[in-house]
Backbone bond lengths (Angstrom), bond angles and torsions (degrees), N, CA, C in turn:
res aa  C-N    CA-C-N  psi(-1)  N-CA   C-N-CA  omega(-1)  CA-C   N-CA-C  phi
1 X - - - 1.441 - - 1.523 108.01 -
2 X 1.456 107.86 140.94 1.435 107.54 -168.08 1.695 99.27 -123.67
3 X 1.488 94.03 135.32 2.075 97.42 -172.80 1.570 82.64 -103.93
4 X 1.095 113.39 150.17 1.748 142.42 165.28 2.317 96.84 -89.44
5 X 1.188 105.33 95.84 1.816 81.50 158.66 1.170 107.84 -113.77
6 X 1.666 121.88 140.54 1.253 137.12 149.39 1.486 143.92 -17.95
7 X 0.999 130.58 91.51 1.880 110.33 -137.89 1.995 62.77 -102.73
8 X 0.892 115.57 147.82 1.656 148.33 166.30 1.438 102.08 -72.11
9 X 1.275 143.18 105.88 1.727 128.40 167.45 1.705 95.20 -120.78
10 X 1.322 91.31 163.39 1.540 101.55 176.10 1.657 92.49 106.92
11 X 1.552 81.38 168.81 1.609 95.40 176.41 1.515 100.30 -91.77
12 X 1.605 116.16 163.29 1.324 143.38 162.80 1.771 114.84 9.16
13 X 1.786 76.75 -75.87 1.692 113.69 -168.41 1.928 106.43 -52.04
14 X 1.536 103.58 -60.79 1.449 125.57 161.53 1.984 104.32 -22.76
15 X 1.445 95.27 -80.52 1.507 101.39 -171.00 1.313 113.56 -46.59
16 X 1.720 107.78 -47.84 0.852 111.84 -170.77 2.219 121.39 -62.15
17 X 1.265 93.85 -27.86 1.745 79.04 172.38 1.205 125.13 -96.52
18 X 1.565 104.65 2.28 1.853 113.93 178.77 1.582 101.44 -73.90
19 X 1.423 120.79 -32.22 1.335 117.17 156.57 1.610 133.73 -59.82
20 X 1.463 102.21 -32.91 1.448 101.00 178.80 1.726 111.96 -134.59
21 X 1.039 82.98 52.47 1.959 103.31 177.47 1.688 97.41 -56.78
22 X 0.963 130.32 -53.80 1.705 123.23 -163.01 1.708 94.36 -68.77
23 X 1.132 133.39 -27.78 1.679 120.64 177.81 1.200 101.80 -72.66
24 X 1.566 126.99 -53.09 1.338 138.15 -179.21 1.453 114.66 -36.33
25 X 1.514 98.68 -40.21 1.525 99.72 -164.00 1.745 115.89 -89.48
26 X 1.527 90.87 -28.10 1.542 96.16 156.41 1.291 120.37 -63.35
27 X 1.108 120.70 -68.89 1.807 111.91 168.31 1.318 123.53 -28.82
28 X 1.508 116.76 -47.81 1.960 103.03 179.96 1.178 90.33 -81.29
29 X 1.238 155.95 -36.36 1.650 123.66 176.57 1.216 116.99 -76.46
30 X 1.876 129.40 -6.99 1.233 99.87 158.47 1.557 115.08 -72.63
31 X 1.057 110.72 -36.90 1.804 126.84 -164.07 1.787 101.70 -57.38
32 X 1.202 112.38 -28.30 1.426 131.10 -164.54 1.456 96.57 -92.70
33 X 1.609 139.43 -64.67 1.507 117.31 176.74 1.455 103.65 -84.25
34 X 1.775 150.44 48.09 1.138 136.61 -178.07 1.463 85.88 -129.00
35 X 1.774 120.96 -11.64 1.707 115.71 -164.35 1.934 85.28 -122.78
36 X 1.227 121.14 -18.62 1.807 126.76 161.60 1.873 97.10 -68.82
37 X 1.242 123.80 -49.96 1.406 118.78 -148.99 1.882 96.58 -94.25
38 X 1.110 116.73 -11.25 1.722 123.35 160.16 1.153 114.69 -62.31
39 X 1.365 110.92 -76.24 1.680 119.59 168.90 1.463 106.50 -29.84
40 X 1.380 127.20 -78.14 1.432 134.60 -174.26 1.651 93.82 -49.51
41 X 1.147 132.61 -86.70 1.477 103.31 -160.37 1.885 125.24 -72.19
42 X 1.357 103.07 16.12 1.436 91.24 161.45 1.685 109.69 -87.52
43 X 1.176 97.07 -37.68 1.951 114.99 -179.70 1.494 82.21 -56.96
44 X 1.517 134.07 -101.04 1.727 113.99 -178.71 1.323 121.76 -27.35
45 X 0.876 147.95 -26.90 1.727 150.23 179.74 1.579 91.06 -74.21
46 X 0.905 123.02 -91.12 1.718 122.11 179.44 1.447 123.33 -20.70
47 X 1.680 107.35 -52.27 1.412 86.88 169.20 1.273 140.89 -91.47
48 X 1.314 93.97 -6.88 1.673 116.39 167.83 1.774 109.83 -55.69
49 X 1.298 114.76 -54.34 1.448 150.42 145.83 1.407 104.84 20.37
50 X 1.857 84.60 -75.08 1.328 119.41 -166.95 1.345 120.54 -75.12
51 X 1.334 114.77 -54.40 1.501 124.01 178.14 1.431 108.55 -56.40
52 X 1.326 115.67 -43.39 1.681 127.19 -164.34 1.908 106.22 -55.79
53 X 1.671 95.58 -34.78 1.316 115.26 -165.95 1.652 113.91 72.42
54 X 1.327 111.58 44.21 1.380 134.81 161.29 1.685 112.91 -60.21
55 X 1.568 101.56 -53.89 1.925 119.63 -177.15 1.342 90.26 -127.66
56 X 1.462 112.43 165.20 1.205 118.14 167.62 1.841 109.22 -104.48
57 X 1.384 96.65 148.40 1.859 102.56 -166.35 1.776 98.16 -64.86
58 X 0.795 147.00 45.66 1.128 130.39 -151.06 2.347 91.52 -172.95
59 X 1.225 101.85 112.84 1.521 94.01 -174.98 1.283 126.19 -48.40
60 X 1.807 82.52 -61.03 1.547 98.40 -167.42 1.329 118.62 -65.60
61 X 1.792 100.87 3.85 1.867 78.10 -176.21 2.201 97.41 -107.44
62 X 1.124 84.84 21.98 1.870 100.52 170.49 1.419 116.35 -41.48
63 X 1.389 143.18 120.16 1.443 112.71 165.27 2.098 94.82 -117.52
64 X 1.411 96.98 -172.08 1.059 117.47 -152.55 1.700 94.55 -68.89
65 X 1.444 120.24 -28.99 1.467 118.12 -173.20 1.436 89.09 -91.68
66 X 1.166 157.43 -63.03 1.666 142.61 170.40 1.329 108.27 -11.09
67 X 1.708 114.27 -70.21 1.561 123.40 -166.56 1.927 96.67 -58.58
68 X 0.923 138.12 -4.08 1.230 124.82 -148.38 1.808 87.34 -123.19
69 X 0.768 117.41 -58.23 1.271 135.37 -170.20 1.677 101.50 -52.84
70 X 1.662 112.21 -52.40 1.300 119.60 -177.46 1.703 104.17 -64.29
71 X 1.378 105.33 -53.67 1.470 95.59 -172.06 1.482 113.29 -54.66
72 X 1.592 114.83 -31.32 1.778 103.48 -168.34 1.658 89.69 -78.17
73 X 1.017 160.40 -26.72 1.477 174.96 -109.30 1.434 79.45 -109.01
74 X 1.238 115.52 -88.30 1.819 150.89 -114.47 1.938 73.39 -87.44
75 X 1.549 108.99 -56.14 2.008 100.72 -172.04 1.523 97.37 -52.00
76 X 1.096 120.65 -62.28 1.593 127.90 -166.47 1.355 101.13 -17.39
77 X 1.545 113.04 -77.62 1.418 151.83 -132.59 1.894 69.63 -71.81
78 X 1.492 103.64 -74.31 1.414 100.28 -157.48 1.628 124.25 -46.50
79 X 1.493 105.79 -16.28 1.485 113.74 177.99 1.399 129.46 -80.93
80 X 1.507 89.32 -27.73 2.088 100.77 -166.59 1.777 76.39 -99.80
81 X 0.923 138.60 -49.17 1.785 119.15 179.38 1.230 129.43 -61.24
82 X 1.120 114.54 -56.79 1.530 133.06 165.91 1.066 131.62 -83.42
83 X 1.770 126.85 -65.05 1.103 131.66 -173.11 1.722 109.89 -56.95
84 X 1.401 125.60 -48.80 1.266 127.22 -171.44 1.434 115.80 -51.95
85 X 1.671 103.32 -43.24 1.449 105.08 -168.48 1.768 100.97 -81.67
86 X 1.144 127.23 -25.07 1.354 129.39 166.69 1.471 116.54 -61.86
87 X 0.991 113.61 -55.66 2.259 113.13 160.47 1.425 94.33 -38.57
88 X 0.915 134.25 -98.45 1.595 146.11 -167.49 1.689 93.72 -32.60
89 X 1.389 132.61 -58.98 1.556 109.63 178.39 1.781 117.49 -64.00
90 X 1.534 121.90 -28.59 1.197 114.80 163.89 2.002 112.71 -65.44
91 X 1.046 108.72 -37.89 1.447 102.45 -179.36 1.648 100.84 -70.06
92 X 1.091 122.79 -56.14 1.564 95.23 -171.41 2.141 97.87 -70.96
93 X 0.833 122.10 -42.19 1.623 98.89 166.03 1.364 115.90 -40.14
94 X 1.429 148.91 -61.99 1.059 129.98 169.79 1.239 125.53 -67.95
95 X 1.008 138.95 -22.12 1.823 130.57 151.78 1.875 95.20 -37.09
96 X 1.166 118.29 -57.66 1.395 128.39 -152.59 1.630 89.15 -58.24
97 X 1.132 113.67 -68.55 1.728 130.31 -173.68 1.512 106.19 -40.66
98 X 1.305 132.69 -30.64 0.927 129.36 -154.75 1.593 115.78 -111.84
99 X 1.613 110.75 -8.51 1.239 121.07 -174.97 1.791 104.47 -108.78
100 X 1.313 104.17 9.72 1.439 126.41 161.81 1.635 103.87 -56.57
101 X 1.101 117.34 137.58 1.247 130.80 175.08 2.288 108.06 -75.88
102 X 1.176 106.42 115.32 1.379 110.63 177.34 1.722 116.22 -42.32
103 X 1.213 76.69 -40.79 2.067 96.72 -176.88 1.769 92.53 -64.96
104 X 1.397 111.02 -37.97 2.148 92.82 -155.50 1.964 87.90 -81.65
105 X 1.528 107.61 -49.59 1.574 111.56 169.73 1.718 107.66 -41.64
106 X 1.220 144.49 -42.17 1.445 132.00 167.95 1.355 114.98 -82.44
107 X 1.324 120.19 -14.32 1.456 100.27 164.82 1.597 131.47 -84.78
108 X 1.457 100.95 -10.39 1.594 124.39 173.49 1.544 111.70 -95.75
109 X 1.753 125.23 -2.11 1.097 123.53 -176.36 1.262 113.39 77.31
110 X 1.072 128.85 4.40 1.534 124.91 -155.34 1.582 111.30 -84.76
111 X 1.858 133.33 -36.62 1.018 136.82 145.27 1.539 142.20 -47.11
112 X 1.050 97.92 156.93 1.828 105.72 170.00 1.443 97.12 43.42
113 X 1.622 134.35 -159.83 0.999 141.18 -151.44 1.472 123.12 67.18
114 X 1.235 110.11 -154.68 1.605 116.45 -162.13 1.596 98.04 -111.47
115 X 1.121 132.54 109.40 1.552 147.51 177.43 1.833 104.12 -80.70
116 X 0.866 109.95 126.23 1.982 125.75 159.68 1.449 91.02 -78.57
117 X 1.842 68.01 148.62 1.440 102.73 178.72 0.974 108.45 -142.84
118 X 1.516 128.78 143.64 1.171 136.45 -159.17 1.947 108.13 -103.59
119 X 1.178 118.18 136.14 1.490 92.94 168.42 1.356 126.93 -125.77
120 X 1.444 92.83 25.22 1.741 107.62 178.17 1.214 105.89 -67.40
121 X 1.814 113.59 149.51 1.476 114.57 -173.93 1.633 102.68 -86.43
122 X 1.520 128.57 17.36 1.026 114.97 -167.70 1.746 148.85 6.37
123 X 1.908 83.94 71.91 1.632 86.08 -169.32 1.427 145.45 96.79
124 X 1.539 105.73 -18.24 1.293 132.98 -172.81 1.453 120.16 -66.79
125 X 1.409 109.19 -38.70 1.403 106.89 167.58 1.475 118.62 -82.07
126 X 1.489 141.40 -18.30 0.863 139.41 162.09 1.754 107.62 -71.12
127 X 0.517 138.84 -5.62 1.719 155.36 164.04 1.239 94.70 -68.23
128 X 1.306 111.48 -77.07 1.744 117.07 -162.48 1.402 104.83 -72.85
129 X 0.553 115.67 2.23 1.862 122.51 -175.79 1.512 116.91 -101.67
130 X 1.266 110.52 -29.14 1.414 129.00 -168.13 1.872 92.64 -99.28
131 X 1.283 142.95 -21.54 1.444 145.19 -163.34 1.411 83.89 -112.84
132 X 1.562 132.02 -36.89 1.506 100.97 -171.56 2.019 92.54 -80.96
133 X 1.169 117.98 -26.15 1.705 96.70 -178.49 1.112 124.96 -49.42
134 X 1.480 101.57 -38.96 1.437 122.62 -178.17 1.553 117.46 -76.88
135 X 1.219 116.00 -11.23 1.549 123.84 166.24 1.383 102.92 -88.75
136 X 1.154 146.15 -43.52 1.565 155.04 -160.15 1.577 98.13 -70.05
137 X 2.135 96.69 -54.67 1.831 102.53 -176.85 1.856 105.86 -40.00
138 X 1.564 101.45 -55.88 1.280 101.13 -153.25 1.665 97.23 -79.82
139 X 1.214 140.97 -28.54 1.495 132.28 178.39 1.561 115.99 -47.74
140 X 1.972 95.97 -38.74 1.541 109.41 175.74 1.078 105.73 -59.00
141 X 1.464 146.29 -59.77 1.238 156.62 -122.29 1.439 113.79 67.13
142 X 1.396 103.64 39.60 1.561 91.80 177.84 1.804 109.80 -116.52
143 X 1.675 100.24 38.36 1.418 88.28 -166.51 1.593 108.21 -101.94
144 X 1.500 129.11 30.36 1.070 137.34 174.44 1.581 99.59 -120.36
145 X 1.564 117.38 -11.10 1.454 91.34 -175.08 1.514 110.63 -93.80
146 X 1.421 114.78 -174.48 1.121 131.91 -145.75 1.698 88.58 -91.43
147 X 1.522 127.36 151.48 1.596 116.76 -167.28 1.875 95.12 -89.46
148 X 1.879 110.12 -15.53 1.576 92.26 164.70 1.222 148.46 -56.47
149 X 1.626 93.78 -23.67 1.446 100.70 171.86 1.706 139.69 -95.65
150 X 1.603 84.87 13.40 1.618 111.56 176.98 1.370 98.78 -63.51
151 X 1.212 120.00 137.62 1.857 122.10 175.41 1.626 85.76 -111.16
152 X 1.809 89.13 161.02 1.793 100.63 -176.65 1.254 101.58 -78.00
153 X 1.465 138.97 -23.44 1.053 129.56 163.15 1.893 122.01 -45.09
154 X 1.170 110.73 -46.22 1.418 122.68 165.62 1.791 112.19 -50.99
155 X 1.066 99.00 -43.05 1.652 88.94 -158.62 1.744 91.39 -95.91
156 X 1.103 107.22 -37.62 1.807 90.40 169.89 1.369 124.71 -35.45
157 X 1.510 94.42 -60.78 1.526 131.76 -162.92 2.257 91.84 -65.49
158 X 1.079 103.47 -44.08 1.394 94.00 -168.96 1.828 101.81 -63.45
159 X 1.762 104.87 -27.17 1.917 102.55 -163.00 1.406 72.55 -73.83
160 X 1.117 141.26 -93.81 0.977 134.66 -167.54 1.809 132.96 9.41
161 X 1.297 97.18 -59.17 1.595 120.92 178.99 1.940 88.33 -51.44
162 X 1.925 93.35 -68.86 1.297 100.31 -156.91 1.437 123.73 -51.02
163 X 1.434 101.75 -27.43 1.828 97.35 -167.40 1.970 92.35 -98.07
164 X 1.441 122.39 10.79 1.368 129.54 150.66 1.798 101.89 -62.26
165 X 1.100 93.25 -70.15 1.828 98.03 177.51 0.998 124.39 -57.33
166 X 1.275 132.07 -16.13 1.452 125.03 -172.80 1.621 92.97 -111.63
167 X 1.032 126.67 9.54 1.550 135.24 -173.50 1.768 104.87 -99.41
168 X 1.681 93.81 -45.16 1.457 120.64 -178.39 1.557 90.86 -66.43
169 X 1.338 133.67 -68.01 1.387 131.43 -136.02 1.327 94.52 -56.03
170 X 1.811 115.17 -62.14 1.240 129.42 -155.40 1.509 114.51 -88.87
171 X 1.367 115.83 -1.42 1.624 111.61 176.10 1.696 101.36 -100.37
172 X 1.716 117.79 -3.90 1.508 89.70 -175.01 1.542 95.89 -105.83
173 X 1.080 150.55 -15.00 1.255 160.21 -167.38 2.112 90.18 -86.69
174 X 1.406 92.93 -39.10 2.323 85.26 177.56 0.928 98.45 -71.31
175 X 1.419 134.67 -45.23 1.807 125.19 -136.48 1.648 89.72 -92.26
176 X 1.258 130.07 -23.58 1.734 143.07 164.99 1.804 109.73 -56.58
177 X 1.236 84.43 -52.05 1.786 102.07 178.75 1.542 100.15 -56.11
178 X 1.463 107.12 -42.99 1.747 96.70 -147.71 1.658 92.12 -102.03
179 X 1.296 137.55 -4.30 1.658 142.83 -171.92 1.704 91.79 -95.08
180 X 1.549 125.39 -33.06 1.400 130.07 -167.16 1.615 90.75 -84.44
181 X 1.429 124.05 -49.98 1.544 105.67 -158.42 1.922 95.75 -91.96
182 X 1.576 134.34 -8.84 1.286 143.52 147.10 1.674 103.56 -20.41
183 X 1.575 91.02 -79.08 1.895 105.19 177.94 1.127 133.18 -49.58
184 X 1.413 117.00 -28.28 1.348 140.51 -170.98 1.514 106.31 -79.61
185 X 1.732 107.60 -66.22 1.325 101.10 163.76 1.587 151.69 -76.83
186 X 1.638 87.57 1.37 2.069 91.16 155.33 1.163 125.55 -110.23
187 X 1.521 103.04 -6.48 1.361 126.94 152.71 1.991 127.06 -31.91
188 X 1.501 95.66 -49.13 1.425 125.01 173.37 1.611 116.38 -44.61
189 X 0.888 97.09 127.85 2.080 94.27 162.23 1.251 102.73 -79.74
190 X 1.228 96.77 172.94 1.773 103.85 175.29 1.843 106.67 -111.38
């Protein structure tokens, strides 16, 4: 009599969803209409936007409190539609993850070990960069005007200012850092 056994190939991860393909498959179709149902309500957010007379349909006549107004608008919308019901599919995914047996997670490799880490600033300075323009617009008083009548001289001249300030923030708090640990270390006996 001849037995057939299963030799297991693939890595961990592999094995691991050939066992639980029907969760798997729920997850990319949630992940799949939660990144379909974004698109659709930013496209509704916009024209709603428009009609409401939130922005005006028309760019150039945009000013700096429009652009500002739309973006906190457009997150809102995207959070109480999308984002909420997406928390709630990661929370019941991790309920799910967690009622996994430790033993089936170590036999698939899937625990403990050595975790990546990422060390990209993902975005962050373009964040901070975009709130100091928008602090500079409104210090100018230019946060009602229209962004057509911004000259490139203006918006140079404002990065300019900004990466002055962000030059300022973080070089006087180092050169403090580095005069305090200076003292410290000739400070020392030998």
């Amino acid at each position: 009599m001849t037995e057939q056994v299963e030799v297991d190939t693939g890595s961990g991860w592999q094995r691991f969803m050939r066992k639980h393909w029907a969760v798997f498959a729920v997850f990319i179709v949630a992940a799949v209409l939660a990144s379909v149902g974004a698109v659709y309500v930013f496209v509704w957010f916009t024209g709603n936007s428009q009609s409401t007379g939130l922005v005006p349909s028309i760019l150039h006549l945009w000013t700096m409190n429009n652009l500002l107004f739309f973006i906190l608008y457009a997150v809102f919308w995207e959070l109480v539609l999308i984002g909420i019901p997406a928390a709630v599919g990661v929370a019941v995914g991790w309920q799910w993850w967690r009622r996994i047996p430790e033993e089936e997670k170590r036999q698939y490799h899937l625990s403990g070990g050595k975790r990546s880490r990422s060390s990209s600033a993902g975005g962050a300075f373009s964040l901070f960069l975009f709130i100091a323009f928008a602090l500079k617009v409104y210090v100018d008083g230019n946060w009602n005007a229209a962004f057509s009548t911004y000259t490139l001289d203006y918006v140079v001249g404002s990065m300019v200012t900004i990466l002055t300030w962000i030059v300022a923030i973080i070089a006087i708090p180092a050169v403090v850092g580095l005069i305090w640990w200076i003292r410290r270390e000739t400070s020392k006996k030998p």
